[in-house]
C-alpha positions, -999 to +999 in steps of 0.1 A: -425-136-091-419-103-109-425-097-145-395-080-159-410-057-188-432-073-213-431-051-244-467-043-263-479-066-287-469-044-313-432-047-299-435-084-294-443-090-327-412-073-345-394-090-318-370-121-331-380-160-318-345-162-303-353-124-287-390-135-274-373-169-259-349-148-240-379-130-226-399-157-221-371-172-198-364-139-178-397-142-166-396-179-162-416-190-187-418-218-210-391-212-241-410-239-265-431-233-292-433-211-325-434-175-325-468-172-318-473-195-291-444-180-274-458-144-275-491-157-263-471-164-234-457-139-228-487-114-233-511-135-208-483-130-184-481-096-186-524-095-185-515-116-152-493-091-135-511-063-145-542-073-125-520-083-094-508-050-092-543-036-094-556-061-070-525-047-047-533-010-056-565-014-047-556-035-010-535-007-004-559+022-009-588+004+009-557+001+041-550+037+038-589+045+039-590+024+071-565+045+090 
């Protein structure tokens, strides 16, 4: 799945319930909860991706070290 753009926390947090809910269901996560539970989400999901694509990055440079 790709994230769409999480914002910073910073962002998140001046962020509207109804804004972070739309978020949250772009990137196909679970639209319950209050405020912070939804941001919590959405912030462990963007930790998530982030270490995919550095697992990937790195998968990539050790392939291009092979050749």
């Amino acid at each position: 799945m790709t994230t769409n753009a999480i914002p910073t926390t910073s962002l998140l947090n001046d962020m509207t319930l109804k804004q972070l809910r739309s978020l949250a269901k772009t990137n196909g996560l679970t639209q319950k909860g209050r405020k912070a539970e939804v941001i919590a989400r959405l912030e462990t999901e963007r930790a998530e991706h982030q270490v995919v694509e550095q697992q990937q990055a790195r998968r990539k440079r050790y392939a291009e070290a092979q050749t």
